[in-house]
N, CA, C and O atoms as a Tripos MOL2 file, in Angstrom:
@<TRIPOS>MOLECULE
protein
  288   287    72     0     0
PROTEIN
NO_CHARGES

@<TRIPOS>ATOM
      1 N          94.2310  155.4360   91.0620 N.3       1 UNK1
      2 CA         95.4300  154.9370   91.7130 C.3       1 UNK1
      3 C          95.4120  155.2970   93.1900 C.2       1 UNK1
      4 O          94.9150  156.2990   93.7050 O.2       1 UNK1
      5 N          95.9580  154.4320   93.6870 N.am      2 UNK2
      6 CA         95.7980  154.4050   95.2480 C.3       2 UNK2
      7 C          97.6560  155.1200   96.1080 C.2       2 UNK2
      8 O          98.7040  154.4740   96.0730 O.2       2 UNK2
      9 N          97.5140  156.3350   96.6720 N.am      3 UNK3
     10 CA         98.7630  156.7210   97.2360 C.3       3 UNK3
     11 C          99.2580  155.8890   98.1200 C.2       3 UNK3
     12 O          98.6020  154.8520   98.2170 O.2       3 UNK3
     13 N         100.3380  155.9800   98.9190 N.am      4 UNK4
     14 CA        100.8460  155.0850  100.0190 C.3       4 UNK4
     15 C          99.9580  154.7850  101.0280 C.2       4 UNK4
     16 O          99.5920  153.6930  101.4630 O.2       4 UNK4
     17 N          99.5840  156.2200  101.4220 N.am      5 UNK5
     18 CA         98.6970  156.2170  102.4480 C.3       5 UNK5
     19 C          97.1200  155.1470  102.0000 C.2       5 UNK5
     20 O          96.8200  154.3260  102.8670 O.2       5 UNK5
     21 N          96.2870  155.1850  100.8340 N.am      6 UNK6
     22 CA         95.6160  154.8610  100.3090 C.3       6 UNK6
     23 C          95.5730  152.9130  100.4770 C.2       6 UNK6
     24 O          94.6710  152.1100  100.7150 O.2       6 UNK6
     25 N          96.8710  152.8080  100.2370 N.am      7 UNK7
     26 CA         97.6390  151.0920   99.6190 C.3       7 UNK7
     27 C          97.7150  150.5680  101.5480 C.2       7 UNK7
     28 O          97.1640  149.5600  101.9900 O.2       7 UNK7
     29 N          98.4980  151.5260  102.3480 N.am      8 UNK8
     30 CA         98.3880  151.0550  103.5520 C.3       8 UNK8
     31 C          96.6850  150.8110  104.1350 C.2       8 UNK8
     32 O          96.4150  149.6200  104.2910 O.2       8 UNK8
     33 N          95.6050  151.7430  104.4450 N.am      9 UNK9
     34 CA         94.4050  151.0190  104.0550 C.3       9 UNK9
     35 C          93.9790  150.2860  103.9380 C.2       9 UNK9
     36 O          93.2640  149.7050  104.7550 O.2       9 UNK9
     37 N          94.3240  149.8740  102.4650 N.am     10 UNK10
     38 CA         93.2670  149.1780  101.9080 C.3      10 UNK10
     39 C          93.6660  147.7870  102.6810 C.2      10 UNK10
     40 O          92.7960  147.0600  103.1600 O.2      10 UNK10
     41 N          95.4880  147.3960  102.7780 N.am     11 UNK11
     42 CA         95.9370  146.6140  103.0920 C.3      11 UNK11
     43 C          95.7160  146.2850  104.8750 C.2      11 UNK11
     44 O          95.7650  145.2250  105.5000 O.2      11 UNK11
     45 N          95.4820  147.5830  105.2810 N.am     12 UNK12
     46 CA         94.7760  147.1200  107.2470 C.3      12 UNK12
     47 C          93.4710  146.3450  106.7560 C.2      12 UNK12
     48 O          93.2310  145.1530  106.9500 O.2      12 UNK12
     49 N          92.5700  147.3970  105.9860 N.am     13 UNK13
     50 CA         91.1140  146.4860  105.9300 C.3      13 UNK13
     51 C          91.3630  145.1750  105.6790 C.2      13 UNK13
     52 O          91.1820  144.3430  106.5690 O.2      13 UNK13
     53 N          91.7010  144.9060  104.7400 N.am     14 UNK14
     54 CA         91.8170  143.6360  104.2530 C.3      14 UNK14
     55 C          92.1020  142.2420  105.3890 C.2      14 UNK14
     56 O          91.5630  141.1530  105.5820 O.2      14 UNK14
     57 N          93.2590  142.9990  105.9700 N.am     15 UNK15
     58 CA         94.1170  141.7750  106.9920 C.3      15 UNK15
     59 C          93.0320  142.1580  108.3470 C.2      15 UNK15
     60 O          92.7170  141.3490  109.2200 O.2      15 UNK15
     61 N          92.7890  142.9080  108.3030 N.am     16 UNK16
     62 CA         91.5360  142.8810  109.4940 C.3      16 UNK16
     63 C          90.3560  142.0820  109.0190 C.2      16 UNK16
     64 O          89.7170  141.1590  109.5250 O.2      16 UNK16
     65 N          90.2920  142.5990  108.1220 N.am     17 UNK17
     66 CA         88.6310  141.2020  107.7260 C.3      17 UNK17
     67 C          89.2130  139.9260  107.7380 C.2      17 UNK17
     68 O          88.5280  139.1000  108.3420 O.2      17 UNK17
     69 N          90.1670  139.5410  107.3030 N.am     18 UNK18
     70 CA         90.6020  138.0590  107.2710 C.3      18 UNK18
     71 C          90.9500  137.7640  108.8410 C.2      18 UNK18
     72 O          90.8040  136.6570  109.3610 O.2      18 UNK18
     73 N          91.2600  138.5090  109.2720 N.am     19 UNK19
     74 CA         91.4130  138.2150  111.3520 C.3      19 UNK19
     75 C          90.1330  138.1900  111.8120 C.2      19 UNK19
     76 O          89.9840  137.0660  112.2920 O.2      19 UNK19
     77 N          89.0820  138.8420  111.9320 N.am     20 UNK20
     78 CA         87.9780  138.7330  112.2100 C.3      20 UNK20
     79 C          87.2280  137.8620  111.7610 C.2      20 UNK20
     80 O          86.1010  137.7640  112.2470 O.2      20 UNK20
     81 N          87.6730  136.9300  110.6420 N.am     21 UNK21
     82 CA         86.8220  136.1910  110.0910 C.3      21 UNK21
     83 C          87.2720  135.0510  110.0320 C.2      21 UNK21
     84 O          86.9210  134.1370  109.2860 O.2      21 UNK21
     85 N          88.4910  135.0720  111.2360 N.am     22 UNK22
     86 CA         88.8200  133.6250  110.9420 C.3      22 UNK22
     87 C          88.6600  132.8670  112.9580 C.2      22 UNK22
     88 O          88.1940  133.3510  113.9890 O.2      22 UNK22
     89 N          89.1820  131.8270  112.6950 N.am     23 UNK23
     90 CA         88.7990  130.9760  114.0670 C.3      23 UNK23
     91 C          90.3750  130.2860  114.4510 C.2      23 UNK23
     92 O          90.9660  129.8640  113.4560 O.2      23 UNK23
     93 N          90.9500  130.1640  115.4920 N.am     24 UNK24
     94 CA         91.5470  129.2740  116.2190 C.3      24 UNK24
     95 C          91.7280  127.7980  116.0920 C.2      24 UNK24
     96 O          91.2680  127.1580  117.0380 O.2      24 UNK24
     97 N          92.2330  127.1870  115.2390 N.am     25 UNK25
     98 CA         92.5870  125.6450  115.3870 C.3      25 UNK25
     99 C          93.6470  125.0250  116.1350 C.2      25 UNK25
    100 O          94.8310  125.3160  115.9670 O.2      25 UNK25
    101 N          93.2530  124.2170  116.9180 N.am     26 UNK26
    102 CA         93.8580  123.5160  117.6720 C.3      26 UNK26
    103 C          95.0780  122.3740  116.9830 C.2      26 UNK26
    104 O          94.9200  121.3610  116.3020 O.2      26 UNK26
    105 N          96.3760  123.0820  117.5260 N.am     27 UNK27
    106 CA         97.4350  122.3430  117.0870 C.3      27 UNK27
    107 C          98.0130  121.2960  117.4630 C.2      27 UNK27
    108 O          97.4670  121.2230  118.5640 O.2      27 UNK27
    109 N          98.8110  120.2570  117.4260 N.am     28 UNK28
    110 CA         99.3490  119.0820  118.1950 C.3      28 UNK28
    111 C         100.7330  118.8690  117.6920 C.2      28 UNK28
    112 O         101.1410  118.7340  116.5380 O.2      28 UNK28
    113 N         101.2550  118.8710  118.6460 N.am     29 UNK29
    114 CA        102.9350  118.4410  117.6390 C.3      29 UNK29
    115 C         103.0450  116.9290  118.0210 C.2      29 UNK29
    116 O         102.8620  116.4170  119.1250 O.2      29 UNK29
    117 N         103.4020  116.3210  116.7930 N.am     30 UNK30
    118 CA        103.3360  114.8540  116.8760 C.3      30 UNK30
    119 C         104.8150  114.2570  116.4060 C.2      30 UNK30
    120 O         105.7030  114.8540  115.7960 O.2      30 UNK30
    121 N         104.7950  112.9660  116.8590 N.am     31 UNK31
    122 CA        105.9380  112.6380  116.6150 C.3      31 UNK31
    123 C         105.8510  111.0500  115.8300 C.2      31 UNK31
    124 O         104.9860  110.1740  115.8650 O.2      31 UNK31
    125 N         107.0240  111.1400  115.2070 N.am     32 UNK32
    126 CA        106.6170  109.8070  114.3440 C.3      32 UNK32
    127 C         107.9030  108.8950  114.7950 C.2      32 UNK32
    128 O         109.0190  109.4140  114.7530 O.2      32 UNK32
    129 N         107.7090  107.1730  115.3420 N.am     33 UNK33
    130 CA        108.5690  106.9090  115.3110 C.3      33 UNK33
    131 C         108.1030  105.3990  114.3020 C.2      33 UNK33
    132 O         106.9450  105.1420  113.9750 O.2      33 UNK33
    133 N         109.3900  104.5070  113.9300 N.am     34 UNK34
    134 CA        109.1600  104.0140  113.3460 C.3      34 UNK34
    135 C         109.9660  102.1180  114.1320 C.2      34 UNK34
    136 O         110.7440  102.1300  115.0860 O.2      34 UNK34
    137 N         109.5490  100.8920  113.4910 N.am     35 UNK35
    138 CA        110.1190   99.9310  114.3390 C.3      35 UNK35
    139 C         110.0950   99.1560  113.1780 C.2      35 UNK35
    140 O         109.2940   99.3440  112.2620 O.2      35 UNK35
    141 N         111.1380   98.1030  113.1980 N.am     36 UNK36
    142 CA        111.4550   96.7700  112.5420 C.3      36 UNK36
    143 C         111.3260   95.5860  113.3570 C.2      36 UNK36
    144 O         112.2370   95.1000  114.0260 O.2      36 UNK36
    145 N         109.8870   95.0500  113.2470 N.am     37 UNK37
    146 CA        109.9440   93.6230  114.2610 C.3      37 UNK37
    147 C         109.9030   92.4010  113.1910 C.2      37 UNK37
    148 O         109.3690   92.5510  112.0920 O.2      37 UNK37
    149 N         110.5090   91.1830  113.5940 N.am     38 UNK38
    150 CA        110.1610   89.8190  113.3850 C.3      38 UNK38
    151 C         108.7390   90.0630  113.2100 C.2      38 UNK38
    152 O         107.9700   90.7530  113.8790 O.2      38 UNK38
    153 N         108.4470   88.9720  111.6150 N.am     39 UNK39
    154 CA        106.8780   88.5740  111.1450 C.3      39 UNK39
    155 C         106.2490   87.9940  112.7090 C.2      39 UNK39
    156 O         105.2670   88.4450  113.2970 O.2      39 UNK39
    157 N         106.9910   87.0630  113.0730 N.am     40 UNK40
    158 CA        106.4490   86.3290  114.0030 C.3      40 UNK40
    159 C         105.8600   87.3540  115.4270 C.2      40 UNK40
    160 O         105.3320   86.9470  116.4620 O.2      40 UNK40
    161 N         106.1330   88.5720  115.0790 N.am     41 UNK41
    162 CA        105.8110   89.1230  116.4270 C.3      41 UNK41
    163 C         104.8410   90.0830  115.7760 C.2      41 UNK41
    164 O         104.9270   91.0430  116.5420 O.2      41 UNK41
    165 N         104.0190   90.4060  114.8910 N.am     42 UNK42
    166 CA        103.5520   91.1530  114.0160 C.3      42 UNK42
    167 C         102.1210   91.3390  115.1540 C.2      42 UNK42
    168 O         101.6570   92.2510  115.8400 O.2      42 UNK42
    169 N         101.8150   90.0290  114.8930 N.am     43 UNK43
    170 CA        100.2660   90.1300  115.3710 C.3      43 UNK43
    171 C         100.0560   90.7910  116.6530 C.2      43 UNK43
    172 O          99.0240   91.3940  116.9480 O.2      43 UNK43
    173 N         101.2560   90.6270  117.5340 N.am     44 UNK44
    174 CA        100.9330   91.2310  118.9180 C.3      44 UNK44
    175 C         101.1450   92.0700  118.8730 C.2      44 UNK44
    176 O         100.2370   92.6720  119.4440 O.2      44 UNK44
    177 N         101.9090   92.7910  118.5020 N.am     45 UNK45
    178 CA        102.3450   93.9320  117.9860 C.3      45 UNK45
    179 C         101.1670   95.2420  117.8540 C.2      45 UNK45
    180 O         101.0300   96.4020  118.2410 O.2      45 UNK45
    181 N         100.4320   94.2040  117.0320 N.am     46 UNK46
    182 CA         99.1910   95.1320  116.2520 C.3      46 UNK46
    183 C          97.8020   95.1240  116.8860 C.2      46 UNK46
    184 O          96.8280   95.8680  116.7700 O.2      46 UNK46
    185 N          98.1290   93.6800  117.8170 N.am     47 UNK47
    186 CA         97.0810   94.1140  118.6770 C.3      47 UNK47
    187 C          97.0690   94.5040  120.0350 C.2      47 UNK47
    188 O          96.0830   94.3130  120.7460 O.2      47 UNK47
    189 N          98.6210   95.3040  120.6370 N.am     48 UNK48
    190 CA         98.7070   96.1370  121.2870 C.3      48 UNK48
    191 C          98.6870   97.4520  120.9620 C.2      48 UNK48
    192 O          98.5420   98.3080  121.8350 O.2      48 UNK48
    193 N          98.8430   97.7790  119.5670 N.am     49 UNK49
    194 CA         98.4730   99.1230  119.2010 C.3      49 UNK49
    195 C          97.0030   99.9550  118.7260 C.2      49 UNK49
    196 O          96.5860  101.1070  118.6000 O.2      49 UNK49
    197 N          96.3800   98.0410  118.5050 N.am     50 UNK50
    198 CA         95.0840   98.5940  118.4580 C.3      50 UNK50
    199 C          94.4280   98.8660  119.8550 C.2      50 UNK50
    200 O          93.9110   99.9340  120.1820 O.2      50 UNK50
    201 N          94.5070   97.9480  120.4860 N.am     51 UNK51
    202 CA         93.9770   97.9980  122.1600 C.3      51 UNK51
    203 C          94.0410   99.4610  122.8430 C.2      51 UNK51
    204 O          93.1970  100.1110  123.4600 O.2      51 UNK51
    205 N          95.7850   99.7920  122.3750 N.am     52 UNK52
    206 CA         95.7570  101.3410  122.8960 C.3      52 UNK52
    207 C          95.1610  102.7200  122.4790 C.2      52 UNK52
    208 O          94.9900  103.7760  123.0890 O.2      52 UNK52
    209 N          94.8960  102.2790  121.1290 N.am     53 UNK53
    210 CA         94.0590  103.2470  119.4470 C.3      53 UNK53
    211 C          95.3980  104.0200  119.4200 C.2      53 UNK53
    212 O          95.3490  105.2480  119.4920 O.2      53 UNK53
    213 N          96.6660  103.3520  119.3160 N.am     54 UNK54
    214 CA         97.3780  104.2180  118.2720 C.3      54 UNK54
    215 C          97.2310  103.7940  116.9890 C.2      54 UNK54
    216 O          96.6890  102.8290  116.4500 O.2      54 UNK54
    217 N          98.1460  105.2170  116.4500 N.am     55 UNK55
    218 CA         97.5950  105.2940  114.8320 C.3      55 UNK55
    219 C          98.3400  105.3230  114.5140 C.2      55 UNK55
    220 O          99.1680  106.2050  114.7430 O.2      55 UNK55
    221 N          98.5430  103.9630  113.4880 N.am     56 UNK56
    222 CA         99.9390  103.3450  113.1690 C.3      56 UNK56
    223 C          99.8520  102.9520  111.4080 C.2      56 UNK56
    224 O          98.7420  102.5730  111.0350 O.2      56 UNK56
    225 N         100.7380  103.0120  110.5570 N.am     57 UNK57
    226 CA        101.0930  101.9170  109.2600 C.3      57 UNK57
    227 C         101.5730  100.7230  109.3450 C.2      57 UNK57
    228 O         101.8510  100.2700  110.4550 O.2      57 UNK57
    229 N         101.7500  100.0380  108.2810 N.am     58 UNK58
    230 CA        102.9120   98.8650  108.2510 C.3      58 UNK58
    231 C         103.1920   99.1980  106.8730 C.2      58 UNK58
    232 O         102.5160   99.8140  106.0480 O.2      58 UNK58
    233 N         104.7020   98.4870  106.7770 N.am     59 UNK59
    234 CA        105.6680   98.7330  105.5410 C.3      59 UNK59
    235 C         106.1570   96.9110  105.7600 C.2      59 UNK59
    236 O         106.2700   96.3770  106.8640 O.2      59 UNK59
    237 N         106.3550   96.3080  104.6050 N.am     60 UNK60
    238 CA        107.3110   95.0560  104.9900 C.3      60 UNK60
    239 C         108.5590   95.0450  104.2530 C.2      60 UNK60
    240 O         108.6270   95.1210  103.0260 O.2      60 UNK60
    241 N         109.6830   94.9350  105.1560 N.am     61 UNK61
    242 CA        110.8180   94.7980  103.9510 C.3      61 UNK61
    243 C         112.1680   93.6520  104.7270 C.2      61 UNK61
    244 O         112.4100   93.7110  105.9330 O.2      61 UNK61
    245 N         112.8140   92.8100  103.9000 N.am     62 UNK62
    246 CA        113.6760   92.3390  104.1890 C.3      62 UNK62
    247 C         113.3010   91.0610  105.4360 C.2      62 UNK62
    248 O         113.9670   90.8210  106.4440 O.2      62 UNK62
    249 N         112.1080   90.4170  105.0070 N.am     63 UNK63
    250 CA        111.5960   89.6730  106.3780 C.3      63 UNK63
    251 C         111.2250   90.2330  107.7420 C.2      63 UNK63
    252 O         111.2660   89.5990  108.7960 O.2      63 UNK63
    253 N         110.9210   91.2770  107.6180 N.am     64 UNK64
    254 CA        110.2330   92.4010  108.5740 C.3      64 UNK64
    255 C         109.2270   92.9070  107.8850 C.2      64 UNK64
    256 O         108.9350   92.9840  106.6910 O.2      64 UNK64
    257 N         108.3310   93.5380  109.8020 N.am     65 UNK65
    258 CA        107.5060   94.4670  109.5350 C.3      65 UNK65
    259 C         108.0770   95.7610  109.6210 C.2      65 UNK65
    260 O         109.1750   95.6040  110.1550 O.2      65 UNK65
    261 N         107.9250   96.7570  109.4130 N.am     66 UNK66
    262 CA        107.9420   98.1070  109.8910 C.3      66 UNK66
    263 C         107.1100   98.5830  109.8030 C.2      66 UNK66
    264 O         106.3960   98.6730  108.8040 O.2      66 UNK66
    265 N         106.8670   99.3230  111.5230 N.am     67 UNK67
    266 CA        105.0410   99.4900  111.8320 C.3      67 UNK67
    267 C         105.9440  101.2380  111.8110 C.2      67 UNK67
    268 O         107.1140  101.5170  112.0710 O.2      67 UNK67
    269 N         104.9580  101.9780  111.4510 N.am     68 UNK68
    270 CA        105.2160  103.6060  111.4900 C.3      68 UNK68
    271 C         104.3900  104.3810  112.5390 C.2      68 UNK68
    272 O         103.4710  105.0170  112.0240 O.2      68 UNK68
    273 N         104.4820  104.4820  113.8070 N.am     69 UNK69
    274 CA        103.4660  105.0790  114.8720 C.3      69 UNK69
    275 C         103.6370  106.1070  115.1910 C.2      69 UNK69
    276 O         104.6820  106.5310  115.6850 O.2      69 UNK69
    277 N         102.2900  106.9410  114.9000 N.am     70 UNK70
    278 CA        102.0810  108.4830  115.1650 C.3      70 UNK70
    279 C         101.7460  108.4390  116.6940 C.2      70 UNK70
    280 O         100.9030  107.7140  117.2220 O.2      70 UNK70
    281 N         102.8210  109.6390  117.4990 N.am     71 UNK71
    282 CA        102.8410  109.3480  119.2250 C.3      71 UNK71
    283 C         102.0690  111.2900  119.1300 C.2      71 UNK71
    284 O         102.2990  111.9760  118.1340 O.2      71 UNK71
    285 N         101.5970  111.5920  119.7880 N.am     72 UNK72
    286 CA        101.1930  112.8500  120.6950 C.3      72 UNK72
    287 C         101.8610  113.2870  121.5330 C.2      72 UNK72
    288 O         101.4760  114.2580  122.1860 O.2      72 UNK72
@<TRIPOS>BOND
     1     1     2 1
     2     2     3 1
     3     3     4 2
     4     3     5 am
     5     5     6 1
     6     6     7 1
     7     7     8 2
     8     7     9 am
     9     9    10 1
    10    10    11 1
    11    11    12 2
    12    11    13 am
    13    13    14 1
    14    14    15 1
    15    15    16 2
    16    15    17 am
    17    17    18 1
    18    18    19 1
    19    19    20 2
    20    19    21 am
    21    21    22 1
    22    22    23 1
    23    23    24 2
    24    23    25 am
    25    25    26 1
    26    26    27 1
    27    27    28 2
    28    27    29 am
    29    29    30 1
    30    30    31 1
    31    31    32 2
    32    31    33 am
    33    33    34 1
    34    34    35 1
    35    35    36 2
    36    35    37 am
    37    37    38 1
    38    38    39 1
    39    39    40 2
    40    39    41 am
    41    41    42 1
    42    42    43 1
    43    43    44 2
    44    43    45 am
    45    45    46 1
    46    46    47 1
    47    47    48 2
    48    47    49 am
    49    49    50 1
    50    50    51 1
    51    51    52 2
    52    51    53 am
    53    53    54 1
    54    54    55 1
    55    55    56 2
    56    55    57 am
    57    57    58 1
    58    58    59 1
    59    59    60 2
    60    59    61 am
    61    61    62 1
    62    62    63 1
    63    63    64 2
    64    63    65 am
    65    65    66 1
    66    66    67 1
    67    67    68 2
    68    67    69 am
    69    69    70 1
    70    70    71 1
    71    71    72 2
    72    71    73 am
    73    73    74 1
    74    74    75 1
    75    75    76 2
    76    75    77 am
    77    77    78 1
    78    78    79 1
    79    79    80 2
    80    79    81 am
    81    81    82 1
    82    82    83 1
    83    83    84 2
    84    83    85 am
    85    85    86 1
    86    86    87 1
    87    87    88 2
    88    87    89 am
    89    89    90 1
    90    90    91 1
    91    91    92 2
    92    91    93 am
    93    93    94 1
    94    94    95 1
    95    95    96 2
    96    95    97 am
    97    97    98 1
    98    98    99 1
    99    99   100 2
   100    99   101 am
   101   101   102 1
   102   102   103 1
   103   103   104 2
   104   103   105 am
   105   105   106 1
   106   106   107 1
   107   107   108 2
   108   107   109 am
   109   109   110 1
   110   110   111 1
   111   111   112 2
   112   111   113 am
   113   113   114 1
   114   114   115 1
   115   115   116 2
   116   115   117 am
   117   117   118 1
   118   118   119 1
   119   119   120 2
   120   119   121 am
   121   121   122 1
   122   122   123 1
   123   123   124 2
   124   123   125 am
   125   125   126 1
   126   126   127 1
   127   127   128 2
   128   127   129 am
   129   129   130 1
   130   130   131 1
   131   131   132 2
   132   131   133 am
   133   133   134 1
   134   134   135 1
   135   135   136 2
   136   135   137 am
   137   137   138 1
   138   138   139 1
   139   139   140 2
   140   139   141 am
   141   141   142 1
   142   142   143 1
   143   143   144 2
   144   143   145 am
   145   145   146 1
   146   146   147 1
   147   147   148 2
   148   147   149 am
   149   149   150 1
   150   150   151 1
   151   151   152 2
   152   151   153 am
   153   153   154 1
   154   154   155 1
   155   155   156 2
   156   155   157 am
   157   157   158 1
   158   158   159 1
   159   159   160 2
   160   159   161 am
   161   161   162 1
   162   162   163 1
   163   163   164 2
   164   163   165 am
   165   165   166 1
   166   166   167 1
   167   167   168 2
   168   167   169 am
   169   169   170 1
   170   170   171 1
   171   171   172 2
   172   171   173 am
   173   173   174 1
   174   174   175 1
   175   175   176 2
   176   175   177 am
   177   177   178 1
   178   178   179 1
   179   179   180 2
   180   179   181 am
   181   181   182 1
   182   182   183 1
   183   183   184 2
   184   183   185 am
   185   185   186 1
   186   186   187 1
   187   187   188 2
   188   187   189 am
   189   189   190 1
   190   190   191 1
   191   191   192 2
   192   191   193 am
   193   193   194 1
   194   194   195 1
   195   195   196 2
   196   195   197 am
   197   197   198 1
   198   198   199 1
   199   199   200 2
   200   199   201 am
   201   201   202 1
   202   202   203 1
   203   203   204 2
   204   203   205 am
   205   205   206 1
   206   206   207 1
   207   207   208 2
   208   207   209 am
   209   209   210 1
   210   210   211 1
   211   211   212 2
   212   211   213 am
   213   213   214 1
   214   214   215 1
   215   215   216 2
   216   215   217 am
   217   217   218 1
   218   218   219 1
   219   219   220 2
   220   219   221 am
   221   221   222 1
   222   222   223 1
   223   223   224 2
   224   223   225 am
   225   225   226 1
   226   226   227 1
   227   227   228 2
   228   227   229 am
   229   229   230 1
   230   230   231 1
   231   231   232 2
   232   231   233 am
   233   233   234 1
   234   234   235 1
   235   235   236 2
   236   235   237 am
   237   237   238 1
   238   238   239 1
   239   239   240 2
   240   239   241 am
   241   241   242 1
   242   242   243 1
   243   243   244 2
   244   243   245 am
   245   245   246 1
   246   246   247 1
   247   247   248 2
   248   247   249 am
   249   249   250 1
   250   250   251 1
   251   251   252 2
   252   251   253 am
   253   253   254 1
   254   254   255 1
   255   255   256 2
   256   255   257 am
   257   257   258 1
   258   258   259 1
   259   259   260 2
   260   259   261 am
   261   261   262 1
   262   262   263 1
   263   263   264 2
   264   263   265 am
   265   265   266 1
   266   266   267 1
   267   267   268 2
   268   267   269 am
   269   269   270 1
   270   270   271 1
   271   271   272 2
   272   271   273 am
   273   273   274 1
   274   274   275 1
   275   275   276 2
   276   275   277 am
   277   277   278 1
   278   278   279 1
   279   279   280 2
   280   279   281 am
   281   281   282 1
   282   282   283 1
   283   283   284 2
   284   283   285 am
   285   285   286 1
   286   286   287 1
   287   287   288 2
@<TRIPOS>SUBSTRUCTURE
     1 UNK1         2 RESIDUE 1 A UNK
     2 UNK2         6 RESIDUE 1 A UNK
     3 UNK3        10 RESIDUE 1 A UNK
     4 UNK4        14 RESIDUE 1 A UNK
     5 UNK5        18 RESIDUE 1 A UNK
     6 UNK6        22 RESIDUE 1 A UNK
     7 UNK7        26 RESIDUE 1 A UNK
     8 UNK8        30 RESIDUE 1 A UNK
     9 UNK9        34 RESIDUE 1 A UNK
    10 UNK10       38 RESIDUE 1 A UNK
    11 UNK11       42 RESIDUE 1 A UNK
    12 UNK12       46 RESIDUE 1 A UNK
    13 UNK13       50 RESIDUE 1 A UNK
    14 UNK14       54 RESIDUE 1 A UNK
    15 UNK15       58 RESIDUE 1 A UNK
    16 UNK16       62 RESIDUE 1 A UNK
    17 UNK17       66 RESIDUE 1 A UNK
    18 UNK18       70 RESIDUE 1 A UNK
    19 UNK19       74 RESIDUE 1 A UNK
    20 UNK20       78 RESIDUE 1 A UNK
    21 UNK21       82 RESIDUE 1 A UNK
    22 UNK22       86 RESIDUE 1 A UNK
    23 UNK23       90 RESIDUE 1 A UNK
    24 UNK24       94 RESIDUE 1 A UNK
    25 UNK25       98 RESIDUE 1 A UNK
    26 UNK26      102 RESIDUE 1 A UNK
    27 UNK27      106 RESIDUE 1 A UNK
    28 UNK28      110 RESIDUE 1 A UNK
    29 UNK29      114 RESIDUE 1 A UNK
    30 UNK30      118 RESIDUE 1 A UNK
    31 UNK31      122 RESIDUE 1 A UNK
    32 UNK32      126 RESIDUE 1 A UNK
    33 UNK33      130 RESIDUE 1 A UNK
    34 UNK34      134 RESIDUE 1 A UNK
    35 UNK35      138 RESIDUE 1 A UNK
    36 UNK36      142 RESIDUE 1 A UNK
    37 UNK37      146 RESIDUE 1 A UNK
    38 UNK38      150 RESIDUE 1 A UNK
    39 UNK39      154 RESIDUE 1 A UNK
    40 UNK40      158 RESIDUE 1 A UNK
    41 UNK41      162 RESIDUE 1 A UNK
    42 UNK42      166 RESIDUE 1 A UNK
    43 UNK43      170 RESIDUE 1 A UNK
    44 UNK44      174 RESIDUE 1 A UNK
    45 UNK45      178 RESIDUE 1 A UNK
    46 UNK46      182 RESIDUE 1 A UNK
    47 UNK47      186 RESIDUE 1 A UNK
    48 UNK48      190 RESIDUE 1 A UNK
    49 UNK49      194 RESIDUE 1 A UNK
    50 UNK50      198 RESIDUE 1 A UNK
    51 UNK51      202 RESIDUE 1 A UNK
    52 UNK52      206 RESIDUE 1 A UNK
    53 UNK53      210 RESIDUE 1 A UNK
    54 UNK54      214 RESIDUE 1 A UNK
    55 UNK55      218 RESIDUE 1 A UNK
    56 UNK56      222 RESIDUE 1 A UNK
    57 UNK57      226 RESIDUE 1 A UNK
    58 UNK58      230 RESIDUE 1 A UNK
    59 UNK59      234 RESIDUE 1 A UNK
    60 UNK60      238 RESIDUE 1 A UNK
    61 UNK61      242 RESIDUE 1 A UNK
    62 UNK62      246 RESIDUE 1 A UNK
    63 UNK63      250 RESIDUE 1 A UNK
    64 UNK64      254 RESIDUE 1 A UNK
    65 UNK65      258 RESIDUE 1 A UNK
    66 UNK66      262 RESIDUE 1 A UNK
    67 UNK67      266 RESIDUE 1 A UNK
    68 UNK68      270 RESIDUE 1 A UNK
    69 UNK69      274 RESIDUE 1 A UNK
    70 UNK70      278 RESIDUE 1 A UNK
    71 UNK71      282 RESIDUE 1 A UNK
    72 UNK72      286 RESIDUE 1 A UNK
């Protein structure tokens, strides 16, 4: 059995090997917005978002598109 002192230990080693053994990932906070256009405006739509390489869905509902675009 391991005393307090023993349990504190074991518990530095531990969280020290997992810090030392780990790496830095690069975060981004993103934002999602979302739009309801006329079918008829779909295509331009999509090929202004491709032109720009956003990264977008589509949903259709109610005689609409709804495009879902992930912004940076």
């Amino acid at each position: 059995k391991l005393g307090t002192g023993g349990l504190v230990r074991a518990y530095s080693d531990a969280a020290n090997a997992v810090i030392n053994n780990s790496s830095l990932l690069l975060f981004e906070l993103k934002k999602n917005i979302s739009i309801a256009i006329d079918l008829k405006n779909l295509n331009r739509f999509e090929h202004f978002l491709k032109t720009y390489s956003f990264n977008f869905t589509k949903d259709f509902k109610d005689c609409k598109a709804i495009l879902h675009i992930k912004l940076n």
